[in-house]
Each structure stands twice: as C-alpha cells, then as structure tokens.
N, C-alpha and C positions, 0 to 999 in steps of 0.2 A: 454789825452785819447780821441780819436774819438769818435762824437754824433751819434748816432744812430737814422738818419730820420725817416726810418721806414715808411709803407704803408700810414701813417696820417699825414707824412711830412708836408703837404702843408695849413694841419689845422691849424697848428703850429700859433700861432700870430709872426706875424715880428717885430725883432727889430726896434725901434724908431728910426727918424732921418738915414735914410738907402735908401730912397726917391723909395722903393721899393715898399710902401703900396700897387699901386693901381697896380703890375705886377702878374697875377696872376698863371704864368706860377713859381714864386718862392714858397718854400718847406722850412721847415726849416734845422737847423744849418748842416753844415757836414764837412770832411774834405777832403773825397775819395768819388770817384763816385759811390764806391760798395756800400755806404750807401742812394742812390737815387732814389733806384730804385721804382715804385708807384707800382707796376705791373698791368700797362695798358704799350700794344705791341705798341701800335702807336705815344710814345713817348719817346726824345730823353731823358737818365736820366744822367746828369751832377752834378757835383758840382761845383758850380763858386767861381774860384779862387781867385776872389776879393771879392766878398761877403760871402765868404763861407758860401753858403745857396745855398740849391739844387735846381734844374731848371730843369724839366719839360717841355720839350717843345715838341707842339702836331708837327705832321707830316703827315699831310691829303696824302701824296702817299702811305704813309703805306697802308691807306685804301682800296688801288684802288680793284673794285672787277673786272675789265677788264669789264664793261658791261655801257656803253656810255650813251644808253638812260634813266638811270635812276639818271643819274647827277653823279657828283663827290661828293664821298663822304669826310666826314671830321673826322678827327681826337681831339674829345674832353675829356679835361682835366675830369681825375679822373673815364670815364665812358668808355671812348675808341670810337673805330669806329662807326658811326652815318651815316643815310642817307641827304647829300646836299640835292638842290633844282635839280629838276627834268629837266632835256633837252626839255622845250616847244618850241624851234624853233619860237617861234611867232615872229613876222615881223610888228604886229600890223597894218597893211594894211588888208584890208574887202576882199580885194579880193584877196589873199592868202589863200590857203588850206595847213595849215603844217602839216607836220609828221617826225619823228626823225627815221630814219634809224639805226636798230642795225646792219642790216651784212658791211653795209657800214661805221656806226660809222660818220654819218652826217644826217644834216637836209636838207629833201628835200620841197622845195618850189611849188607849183602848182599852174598855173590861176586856178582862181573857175571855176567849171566843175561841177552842180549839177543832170546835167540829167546824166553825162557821156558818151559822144558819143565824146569824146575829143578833142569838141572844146569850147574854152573859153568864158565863158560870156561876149557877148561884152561892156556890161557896165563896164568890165576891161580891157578886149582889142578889141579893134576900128573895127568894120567889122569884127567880130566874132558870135557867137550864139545870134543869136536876141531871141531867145523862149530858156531859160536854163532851162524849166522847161519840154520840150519835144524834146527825145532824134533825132524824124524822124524831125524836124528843125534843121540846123547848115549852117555854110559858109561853108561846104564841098558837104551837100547833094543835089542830083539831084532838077531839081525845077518838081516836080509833077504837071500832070496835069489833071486840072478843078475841083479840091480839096478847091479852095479859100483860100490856107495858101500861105505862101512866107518862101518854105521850105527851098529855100537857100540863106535867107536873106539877100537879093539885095536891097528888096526895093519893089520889084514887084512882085506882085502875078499872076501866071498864065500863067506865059509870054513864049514866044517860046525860041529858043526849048526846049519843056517839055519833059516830061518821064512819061510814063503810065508804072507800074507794071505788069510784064509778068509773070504769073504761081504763084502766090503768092495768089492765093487761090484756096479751094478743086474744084469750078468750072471750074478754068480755070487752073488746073494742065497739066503738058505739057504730054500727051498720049506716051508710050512706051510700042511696045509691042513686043519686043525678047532683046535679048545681044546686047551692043552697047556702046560706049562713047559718054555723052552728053552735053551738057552743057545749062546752065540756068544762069539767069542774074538776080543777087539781088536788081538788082537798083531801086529805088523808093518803093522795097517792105519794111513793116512793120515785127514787131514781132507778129504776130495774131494768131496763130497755137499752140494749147495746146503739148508739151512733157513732158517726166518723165526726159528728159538732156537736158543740153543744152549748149551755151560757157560759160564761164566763167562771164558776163556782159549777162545775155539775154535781157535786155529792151534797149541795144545799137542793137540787130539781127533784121537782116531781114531774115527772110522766105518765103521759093519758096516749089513747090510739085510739083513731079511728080507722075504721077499712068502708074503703070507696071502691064501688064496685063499676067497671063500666062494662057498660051491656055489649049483647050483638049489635053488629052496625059499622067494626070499622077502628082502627088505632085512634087513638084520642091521648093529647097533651092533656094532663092532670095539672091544674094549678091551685096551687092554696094560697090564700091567705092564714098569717094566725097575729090576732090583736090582743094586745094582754095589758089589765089596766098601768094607770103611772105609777112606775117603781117596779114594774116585774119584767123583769125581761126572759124574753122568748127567742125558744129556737125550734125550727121545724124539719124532719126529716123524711123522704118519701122511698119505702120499703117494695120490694113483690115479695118478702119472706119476715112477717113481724118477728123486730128483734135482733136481726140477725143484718150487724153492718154491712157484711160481706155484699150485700142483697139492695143496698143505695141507688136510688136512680139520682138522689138530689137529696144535700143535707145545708143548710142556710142557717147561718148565727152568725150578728152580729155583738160585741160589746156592749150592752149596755140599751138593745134596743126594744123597745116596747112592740115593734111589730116585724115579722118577718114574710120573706115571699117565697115559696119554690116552685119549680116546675119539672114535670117528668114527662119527658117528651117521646110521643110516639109509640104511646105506649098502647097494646094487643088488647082486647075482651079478657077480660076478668079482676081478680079483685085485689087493690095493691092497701097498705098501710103506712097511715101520716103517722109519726109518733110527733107528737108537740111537748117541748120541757119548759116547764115556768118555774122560774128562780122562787116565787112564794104560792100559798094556797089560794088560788081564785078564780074566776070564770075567767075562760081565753075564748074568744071568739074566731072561729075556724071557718073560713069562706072557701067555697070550693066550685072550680067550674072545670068543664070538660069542652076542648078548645080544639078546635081540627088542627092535626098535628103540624109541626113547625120547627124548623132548623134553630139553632141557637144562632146568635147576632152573628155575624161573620167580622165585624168592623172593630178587631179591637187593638190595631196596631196604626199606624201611619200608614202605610199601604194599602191598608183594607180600608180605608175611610167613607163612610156612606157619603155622595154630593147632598146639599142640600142648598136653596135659593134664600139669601137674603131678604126677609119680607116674610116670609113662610113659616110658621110654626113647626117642629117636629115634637114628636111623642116618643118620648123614651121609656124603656122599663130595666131599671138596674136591679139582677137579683142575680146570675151565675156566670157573667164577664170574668174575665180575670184580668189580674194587674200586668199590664204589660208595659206602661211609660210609666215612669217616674214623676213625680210630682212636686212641687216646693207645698202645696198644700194636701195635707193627709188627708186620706179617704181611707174607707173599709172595705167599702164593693172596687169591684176592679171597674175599669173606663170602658163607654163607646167612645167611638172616632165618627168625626163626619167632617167634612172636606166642604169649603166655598171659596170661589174667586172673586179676587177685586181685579179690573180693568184700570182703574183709575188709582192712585190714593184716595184714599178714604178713612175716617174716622170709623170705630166699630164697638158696635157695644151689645152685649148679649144679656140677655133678659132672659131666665129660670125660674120655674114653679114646681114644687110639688104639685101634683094630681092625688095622689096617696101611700099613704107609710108615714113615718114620725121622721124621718132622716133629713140630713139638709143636702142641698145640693151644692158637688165642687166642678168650678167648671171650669178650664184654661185653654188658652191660645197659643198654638205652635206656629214656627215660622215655617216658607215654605221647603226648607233642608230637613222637618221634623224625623226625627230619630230617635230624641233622646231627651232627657232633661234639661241641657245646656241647652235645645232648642224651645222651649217652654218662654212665650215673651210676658204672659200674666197669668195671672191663677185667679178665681173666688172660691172664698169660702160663704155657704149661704146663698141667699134667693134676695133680700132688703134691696143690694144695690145691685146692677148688673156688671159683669165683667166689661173692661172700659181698655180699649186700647188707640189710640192717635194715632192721624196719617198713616196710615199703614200703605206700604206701599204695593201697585200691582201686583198681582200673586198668586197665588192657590194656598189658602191655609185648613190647619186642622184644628178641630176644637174637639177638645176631652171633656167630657161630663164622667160624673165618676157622683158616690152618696158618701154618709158618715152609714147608712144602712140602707135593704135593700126597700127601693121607694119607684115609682111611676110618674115621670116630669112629663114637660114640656119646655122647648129651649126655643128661642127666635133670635135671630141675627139681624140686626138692623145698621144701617151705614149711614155716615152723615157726610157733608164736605168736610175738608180736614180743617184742622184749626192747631194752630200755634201752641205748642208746651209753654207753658208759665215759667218762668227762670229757675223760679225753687222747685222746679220737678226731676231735675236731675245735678246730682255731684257735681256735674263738670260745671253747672252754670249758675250754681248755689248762692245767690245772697248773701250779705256778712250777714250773722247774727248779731242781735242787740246786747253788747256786751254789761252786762252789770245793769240791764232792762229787762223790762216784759216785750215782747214782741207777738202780736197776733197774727195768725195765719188762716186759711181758710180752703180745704181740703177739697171742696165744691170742684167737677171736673177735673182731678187727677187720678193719675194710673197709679197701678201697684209696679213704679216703676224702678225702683230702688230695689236692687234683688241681695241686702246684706242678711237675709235672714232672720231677723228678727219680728218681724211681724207679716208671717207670708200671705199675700192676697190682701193685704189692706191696702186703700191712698197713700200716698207718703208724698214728703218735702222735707228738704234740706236747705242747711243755711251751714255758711262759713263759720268758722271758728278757727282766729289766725292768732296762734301764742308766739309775742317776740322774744319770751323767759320761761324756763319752769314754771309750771302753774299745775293749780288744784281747779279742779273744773264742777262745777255741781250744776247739771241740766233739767230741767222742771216742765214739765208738758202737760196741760190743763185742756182736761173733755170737757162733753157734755155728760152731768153726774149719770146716766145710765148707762154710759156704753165702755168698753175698752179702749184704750188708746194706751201707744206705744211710745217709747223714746231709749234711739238709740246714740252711740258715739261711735264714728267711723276714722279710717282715717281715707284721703280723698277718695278714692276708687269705691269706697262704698258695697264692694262684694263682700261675701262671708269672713273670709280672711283678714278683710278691713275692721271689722267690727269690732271695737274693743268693748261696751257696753252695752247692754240690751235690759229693759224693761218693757214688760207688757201686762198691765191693771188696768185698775179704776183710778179714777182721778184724785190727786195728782200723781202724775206718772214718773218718778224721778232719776236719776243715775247719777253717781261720782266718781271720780278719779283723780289722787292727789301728786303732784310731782309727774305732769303730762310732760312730757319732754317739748321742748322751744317747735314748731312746724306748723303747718297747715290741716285742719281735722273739717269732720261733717258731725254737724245734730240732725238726724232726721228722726221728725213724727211720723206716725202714721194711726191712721182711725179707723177702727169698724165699719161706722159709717158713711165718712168724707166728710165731715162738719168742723165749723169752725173752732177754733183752740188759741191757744197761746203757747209760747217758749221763751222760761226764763233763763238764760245764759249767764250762769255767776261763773268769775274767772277772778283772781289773785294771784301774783307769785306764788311760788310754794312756801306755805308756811310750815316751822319746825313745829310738831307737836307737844302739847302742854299737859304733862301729865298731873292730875289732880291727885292727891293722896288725902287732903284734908276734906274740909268741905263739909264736914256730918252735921254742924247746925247752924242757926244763926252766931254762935258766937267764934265760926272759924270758917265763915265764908271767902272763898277765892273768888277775886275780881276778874273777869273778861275783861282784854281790851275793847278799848270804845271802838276800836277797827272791825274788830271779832277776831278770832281765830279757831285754830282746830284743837282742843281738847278730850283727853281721854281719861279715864274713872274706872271705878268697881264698887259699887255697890254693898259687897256681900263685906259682912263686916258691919255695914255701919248702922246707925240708930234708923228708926222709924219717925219722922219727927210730922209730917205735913201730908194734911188729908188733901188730896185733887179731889174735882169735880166730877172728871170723868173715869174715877177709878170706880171698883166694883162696889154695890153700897156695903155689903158686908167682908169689906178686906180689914175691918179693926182700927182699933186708932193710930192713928198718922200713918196706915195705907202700909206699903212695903219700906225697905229701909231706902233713904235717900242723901242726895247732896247738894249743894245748893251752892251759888256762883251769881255776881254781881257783877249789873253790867252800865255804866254810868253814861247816858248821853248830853250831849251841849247843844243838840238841836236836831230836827226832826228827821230822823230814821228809819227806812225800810230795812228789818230785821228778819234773818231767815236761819231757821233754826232745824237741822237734822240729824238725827240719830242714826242713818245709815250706817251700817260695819258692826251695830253692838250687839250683843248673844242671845239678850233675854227679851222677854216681852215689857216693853217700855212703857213711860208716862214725860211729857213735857210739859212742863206748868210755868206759865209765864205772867209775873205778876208786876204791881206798880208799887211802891210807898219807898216813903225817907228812910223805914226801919224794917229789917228783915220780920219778915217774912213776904211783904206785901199784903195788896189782894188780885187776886187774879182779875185777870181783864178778863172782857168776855170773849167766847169762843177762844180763851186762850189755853184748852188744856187738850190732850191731844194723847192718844193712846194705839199701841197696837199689839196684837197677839199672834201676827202673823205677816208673814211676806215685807213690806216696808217698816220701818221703825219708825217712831213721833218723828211731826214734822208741824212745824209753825212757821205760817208766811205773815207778819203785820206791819204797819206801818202806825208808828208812835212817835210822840212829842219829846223834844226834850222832858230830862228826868232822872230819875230813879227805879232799874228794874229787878227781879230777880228773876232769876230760872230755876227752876225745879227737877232734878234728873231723878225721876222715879220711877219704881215699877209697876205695870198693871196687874192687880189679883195676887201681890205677894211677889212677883219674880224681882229675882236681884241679881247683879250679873257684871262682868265687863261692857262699857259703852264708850262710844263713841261721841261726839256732838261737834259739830260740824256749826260754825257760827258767822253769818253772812250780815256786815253791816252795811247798807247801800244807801245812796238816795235814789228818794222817794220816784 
C-alpha cells in the first residue's frame, strides 16, 4: 500500500543509517510523487526512487518577481518565496556613488559629484573639481575674474583670460526695449535670482536677466522665447520686481528641455524682467515679442473644449495649460481640448506637428462621456505617426494635445470610411500564436488598442496563448533595428491588471515566465512605429531546474539535454578559462571566470538560448567541435551590461556544441539560462 507523505512529510523523522539526516530538502516515506506534494509552489515535489522518501527541492526561479533591484529572490523549504539580499551595487571604493537601475536592470557606477555640476571630485579623479562642495568651481567652469577663487581649478587664481559675468544681475540686466532675438551669455554667472521653477539641478544654474520694457501705447502680452544649445536645459521666468518670486507673472521649466516659452499677459507700460537659468555656461537665445493682450486658452477640460472641423488645421501653443485629464501617455505641459462630431461612423486619424520648441507632441482621443482617464480611447506619443482610431461611432469627441515641453503645433483631424479591425487587434478576437514558431505580424493600420499598459500609445496585436499544462513561456518580439518595440504577457482581458509581463526595448524584445499555470493568456506586440515584426512563442511543460555547481573547465563540463532545459550557476568562485569575442579587448586572459555546458544534437536544431533572471552583466558563447572548447560560430557571442541578459537565437546542424556562460568586462555572478531546443 502507498505511504501517504502528506503536507508534514518532511517532519517525518528519517530512517537510520539512510546518510540522509542532515539533507533537509528530504520528506518522508513514499512511493509516487502524487504523494509529495508540500504545497508550497516553488518547489520541485519528487519521490526518490532510491530512497523512497520524498524530496522537496526549493527552486528560487520560481520566485522571480521580474524586478532586479530588489535582489533575487529565493525559494524556501516549507514557507515558499522569500526576499534575497537586495542589488547594493557597492563597489566598495569611497569614491563611487552607486545606484541600481530598475528600467535598465543594472548597477550604475558614478565618480562622486557632491555639488553636482558634473564633474568629479578630483580627489577621485586627477584634475577635476578641486571645491566638490561648490557647484560655480569645476575643471569645466570659466576662470572668473577678481573673485579670488580658482574657479577652474588650474591652480591659479585670477589669471587671464578671465570672465566677468554679463547680465547676471537685476543691475546689470541687458535693457530690451521692443521685439527682437537676443542673446545672453551664462558664463561665469551664478544661481542668485530667486524663481518659483527652475531646471531640474538648480544649484548647478546660472542666471542672466533681461528687462523689457514696454512703452506708452496700451497693456501688452510679454512673450519669450529662450533657446539653449543640445544638452543645456533652460527655464524662464517673467518678474515686475527682479528677483523677487513673490513678483511672477509666468515661470516655465520643463525637465530636461532645451527650449522654453512664457507669457505674461496684459501686462501695464513699463519695465518687467525675464530671468533665464541654463543648466551649463553658454549662449541662450532669448526672443521676445509684445502681443496685444490675450486671455489664457479657456479649453482645458472636457467642457470647455474648443469645436474644431474635420479637414481644417488648428494651431496650438502649449506653454501655461494645466493638467487637468489624466493620461496613459505622459506629458509635462498640461492639455488643450477641442471638441469634433462625427454624423456617420467614421475611421479618424490625427496628424501633429511641431511648428517650434524641441518638445514632442502627445495627443489622445476621448469618447463622447469624456471626464476622465477611463474615457481616453487612444493616446500618441510623438508626431512620426498620427493618432489612429476605427469606426468610431456618431458622436461629438474630444481630443487632448498636451507636449513632453512647452512647444507651438499644429493638429488636423481627418476621417475616413470605416474599415474592419484585423482579428489580432483586440484580446477578444486574438489568433492562436505559433507555438514553438516564428510568427510574423505587421502592425500597418492598427490602434493603440490594447490598453494593458505596457507600451502606452503604440499599435499593438495579440495572439492566443492556450497552456493545457504548467508551462514555462519565453516570448521574443523582433523590430525594426531602430525603433522600440514592446512585448507583453496578459491574461485575456488584456487591462493593466492582466498584465503579467512587460517589456519595452530594442530589438529583440523578450519576456519569461516559468510554471504559467494550465489557461488561456495574450502575447501582445506593440511598436513605435506600426511596422512589421515577428513573435516567437516558446512554450514546454514546466521544467524542474538544474542546478550547475561544476562546470569550471573543460575537463568537468555538464551536458544539457538534447531537449534543453532550464539551468542555473554562479560564476563567482570559478576559474577564468575562455576568451569571447565579444568581451572587452582588455578584460585579460580567458575574460571573467566562467562555465561551460554540453549540448549534443542528432539532427538539425533551432536553438535559443537566454540568460533572463541572472544578476551580472553576461557573455553567451556558443561554439561547435568534437573537444571542448570548440570554436565559436559566427555571430555566436553575445553580451550585455544592461537591461536584457545574453541571448542567442540559431539554427545548427547536427553535432557537437558548447555554451559558454560568461561574464562581460570581469562581472561574475548568479545566472540563469534558459535553453529552448525546437525545430527549425
């Protein structure tokens, strides 16, 4: 009669003399594995056939929650999934500023920068920031003169040729008095100028002012421009009292943007001041015109929606809107609203331009209940392709424009007859995917109709994914090498909530998830563009993971199944043995420490190999020969230092192969590898 382990299996005391005592992944007696089960998920539940005594063994991939910086988690006996040790990146050097990157899924390293004017303390690197404790000293900045500091730490204080700060205070503001483009030079100036914005770092700004005067004749709208070259960003603020916040008619910053707009409207005869702040020293170009005076946009809710005609171009200027709807696509400037009817169903598609500013434009489509976010039926990011929505039925809708900064468009509405959704443009009507295939798709006239979040305002398509067992799911979505593309795992409904995986890169775009439970799921792409792609949909049972401890050279290689399976390693510890191709030229002989795994085929195989889940910065070297080590096939080495881990898709003859699990530039680490044998 079969024992019945049963959930306390493992309390069970062990029989004697079984050399078993101290293994604590054993359970007691059984004779079938349906009697092992512990019920904790992240464990494999066996009964060993030689001891017949159940086995238990934890499986830390199970755990993986796909989120980097908070470590790998692990999988422990009797309680289940636990948090590891947390991604401190530390480097243990004084002068390193770490931080762990989630969208990148790496640690990034920085010289110490404690003023932040970005440059390095030269106590860590040689002829750099002699003063890290003020931001107007660096090896970059002008050397200021008769000031007594050695602001661009040469050594010398004072010395020619210097730089005296020009307009950088309310005295010596540079006098404008009508329309004009100007320009003004931040060099040597400080951050001293009280605003209510400012950049993003204001104790790295310098500040300049001008004062514009406007004559007799009548209230006049003050508008500026201020343009500052690539890499500096600007903010502009427009004063009746230089210096003094209190005294704001209009202050405009955006993140990160090279140009900004304001306006002070209706404003009396006499004389007000712009203060402009540039993140570095260089000429800002400051445009200025005096505008018969003018209300702010009234249109920036659902209600207040300007009409505008189908066919007709509008001219927008986003610079002091505020945010008032919510978006699935982020913007910085707050939205107009403008308001069109359709009579008929109708297909719609909206075409956006900048006119001027460096900002891109976001624009989205509300239905006719518009409120709120839930009413939002598409968004754009960008101008390349225009906001795309189908049959839309009779109506009165509202469309948001909104910028990433403050910029001057142009939007047009145009309508077509309606036309028919393609199957794979929505959940409900999803195509099987090609399972353990490539499948090409082509994004050409679809919406951003897929609202799980993961790649908001792009095309998107979905395809089936029907598991009749536990399964490990590895999904692969192939751009065009320029652009972004996305690939997610949903389950049907396809809303946020659905979403169990999301990726959003360069090509190829991947995601996994091992031990999918038995149901019905969604792969959906989406692209930048709308261009065509492929989706490779690898699916297997769920396999138990293989954990490698050997492997260090040729002469103690571990074989992969000729099936493949899931395997995991550590690196740290082992020898150096095998220089890659595509490691760094000067990482030393045989590269970082590595291990190495044998995979024997009988006939011709599509082989896909990823490192997804592993800590460090990888290398995957995939070679051919009778005798370890091989030689590498071509295009067969593969490296990353950030965001996805190695990955190799090929298709090979029968043979003899090896794999290579190494590090790029020295890192060594816990890995992963994930190993997909298909046909071709």
């Amino acid at each position: 009669m079969p024992f019945d382990a049963g959930v306390d299996a493992q309390d069970a005391a062990p029989p004697p003399g079984d050399g078993s005592q101290d293994d604590p992944t054993l359970g007691g007696p059984c004779q079938e594995d349906a009697q092992c089960d512990d019920k904790v998920a992240c464990t494999s539940d066996k009964c060993d056939p030689t001891l017949l005594r159940c086995r238990n063994t934890p499986d830390d991939s199970l755990c993986d929650d796909t989120v980097y910086c908070n470590g790998k988690e692990r999988c422990l006996l009797k309680t289940g999934c636990g948090p590891g040790p947390v991604v401190t990146c530390a480097t243990g050097k004084a002068c390193d500023i770490n931080s762990c990157v989630e969208a990148d899924k790496s640690c990034l390293h920085k010289p110490r920068d404690a003023d932040g004017d970005g440059d390095p303390d030269d106590h860590c690197v040689a002829q750099k920031d002699c003063n890290d404790q003020d931001p107007n000293v660096s090896s970059t900045h002008s050397e200021v003169c008769g000031n007594g500091v050695d602001d661009n730490c040469n050594g010398v204080k004072d010395e020619q040729p210097c730089t005296s700060a020009a307009n950088a205070t309310c005295p010596t503001a540079l006098p404008i008095g009508g329309p004009g483009t100007y320009q003004l030079n931040t060099a040597a100036a400080a951050k001293t100028l009280a605003t209510s914005c400012s950049i993003t770092n204001p104790s790295v700004g310098h500040d300049v002012v001008a004062a514009v005067t406007i004559g007799q004749g009548g209230a006049k709208d003050l508008d500026v421009w201020a343009v500052a070259p690539g890499g500096t960003e600007v903010s502009v603020a427009i004063q009746s009292a230089c210096g003094q916040s209190g005294s704001e008619l209009a202050c405009v910053a955006s993140a990160g943007s090279t140009t900004t707009h304001a306006r002070g409207r209706n404003l009396s005869p006499g004389t007000y001041y712009v203060v402009l702040t540039a993140s570095k020293e260089t000429l800002v170009e400051l445009s200025v015109d005096l505008l018969a005076p003018s209300p702010k946009a009234p249109n920036e809710d659902c209600g207040t929606a300007v009409p505008i005609t189908p066919g007709v171009a509008t001219n927008v200027a986003l610079f002091d809107a505020a945010k008032d709807l919510a978006s699935s696509c982020t913007s910085a400037t707050g939205e107009l609203t403008y308001a069109f009817s359709l009579a008929q169903p109708r297909d719609v598609r909206v075409f956006a331009n900048t006119l001027r500013g460096a900002g891109s434009l976001i624009t989205g489509l509300r239905s006719p209940s518009c409120s709120g976010q839930t009413d939002e039926l598409r968004c754009r990011n960008g101008s390349t392709l225009p906001l795309y929505a189908r049959a839309l039925p009779a109506g009165t809708y509202t469309l948001t424009v909104a910028a990433t900064s403050p910029i001057d468009a142009s939007v047009l509405v145009e309508t077509y007859a309606p036309t028919a959704a393609p199957a794979d443009q929505l959940c409900g009507t999803a195509p099987p995917a090609s399972l353990n295939k490539t499948l090409p798709f082509d994004l050409t006239d679809h919406e951003d109709a897929i609202k799980d979040g993961c790649f908001p305002g792009a095309p998107t398509a979905a395809y089936a994914v029907d598991l009749s067992v536990p399964s490990d799911v590895l999904l692969v979505a192939r751009f065009a090498q320029t652009e972004v593309g996305a690939v997610s795992f949903d389950a049907p409904g396809c809303t946020a909530v659905d979403r169990l995986l999301c990726a959003a890169t360069y090509t190829p775009v991947r995601v996994s998830k091992r031990n999918v439970p038995a149901g019905s799921y969604r792969a959906v792409v989406a692209d930048t563009y709308a261009q065509p792609g492929s989706l490779t949909t690898l699916v297997r049972p769920t396999v138990v993971a293989s954990p490698i401890a050997g492997a260090d050279d040729c002469n103690t290689f571990v074989d992969v199944p000729p099936t493949g399976g899931f395997l995991t390693g550590d690196t740290t510890g082992k020898t150096a043995n095998f220089d890659e191709s595509c490691d760094v030229a000067n990482s030393g002989p045989g590269g970082a420490a590595d291990q190495v795994l044998r995979l024997v085929l009988t006939q011709t195989k599509r082989v896909v190999l990823s490192m997804d889940g592993s800590t460090y910065d990888t290398i995957l070297s995939f070679r051919q020969g009778s005798t370890c080590p091989g030689i590498e096939l071509k295009n067969a080495c593969n490296f990353s230092f950030s965001g996805a881990r190695s990955f190799l898709d090929t298709t090979v003859a029968a043979g003899t192969y090896w794999i290579v699990v190494d590090g790029f530039a020295g890192s060594k680490g816990p890995w992963n590898l994930d190993v997909r044998v298909v046909d071709p």
